[in-house]
C-alpha positions as CSV (number, residue, x, y, z in Angstrom):
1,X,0.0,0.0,0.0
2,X,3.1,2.4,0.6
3,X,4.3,2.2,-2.6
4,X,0.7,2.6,-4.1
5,X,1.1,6.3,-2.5
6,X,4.3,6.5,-2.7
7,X,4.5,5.8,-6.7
8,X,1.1,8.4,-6.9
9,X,3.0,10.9,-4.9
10,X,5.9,10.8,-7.4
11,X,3.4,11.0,-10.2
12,X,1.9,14.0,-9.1
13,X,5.2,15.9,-8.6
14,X,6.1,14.8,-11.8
15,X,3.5,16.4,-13.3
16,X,3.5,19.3,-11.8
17,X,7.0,20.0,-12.2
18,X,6.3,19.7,-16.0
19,X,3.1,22.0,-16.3
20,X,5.5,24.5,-14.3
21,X,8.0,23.4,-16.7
22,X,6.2,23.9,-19.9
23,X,4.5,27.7,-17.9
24,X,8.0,28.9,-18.3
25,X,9.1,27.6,-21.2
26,X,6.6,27.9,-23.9
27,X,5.9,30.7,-26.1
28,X,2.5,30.5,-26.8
29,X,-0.5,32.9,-25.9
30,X,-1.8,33.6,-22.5
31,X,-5.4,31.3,-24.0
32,X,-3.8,28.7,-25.2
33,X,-1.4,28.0,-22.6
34,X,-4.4,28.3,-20.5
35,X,-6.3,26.1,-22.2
36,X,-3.3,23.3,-22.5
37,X,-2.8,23.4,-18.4
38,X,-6.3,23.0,-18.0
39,X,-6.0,19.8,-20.4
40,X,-3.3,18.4,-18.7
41,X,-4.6,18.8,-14.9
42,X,-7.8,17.1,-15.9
43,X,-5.7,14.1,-17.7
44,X,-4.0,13.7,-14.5
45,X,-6.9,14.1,-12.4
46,X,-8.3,11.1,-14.9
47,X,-4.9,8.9,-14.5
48,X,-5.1,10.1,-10.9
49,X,-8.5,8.6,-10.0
50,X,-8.0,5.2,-12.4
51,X,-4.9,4.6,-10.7
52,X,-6.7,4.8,-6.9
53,X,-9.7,2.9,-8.7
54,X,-6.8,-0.3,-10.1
55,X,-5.7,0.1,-6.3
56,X,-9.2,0.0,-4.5
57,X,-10.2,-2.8,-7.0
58,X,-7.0,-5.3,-5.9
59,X,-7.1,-4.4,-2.2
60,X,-10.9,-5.0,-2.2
61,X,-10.0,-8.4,-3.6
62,X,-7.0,-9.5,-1.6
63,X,-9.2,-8.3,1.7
64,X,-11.8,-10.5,0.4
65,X,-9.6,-13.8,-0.6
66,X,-8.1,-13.0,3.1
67,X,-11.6,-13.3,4.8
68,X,-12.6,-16.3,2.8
69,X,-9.4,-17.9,4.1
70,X,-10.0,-17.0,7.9
């Protein structure tokens, strides 16, 4: 479960270091850039919330093959 957050946690810092990354870097307008960084929060957002869904889904199951075992 650790590394579940822990691999999330470095996902997340990833990906804000490279929408701060491409904020300083790019040279396109003040609307577009906007529009890209809202695009690429909510795509993160989405990998966010599969990622915790995969992770909910296996726990649930392992919980369950544990109790059928007991």
């Amino acid at each position: 479960m650790n590394k579940v957050f822990s691999f999330l946690a470095g996902m997340m810092s990833g990906a804000l270091v490279g929408a701060v990354t491409a904020l300083l870097l790019t040279p396109a307008s003040g609307e577009d850039l906007k529009t890209d960084v809202l695009a690429r929060i909510e795509a993160a957002k989405a990998e966010f919330q599969q990622a915790y869904e995969e992770s909910y889904q296996d726990k649930q199951a392992e919980f369950e093959r544990m109790k059928g075992g007991a």
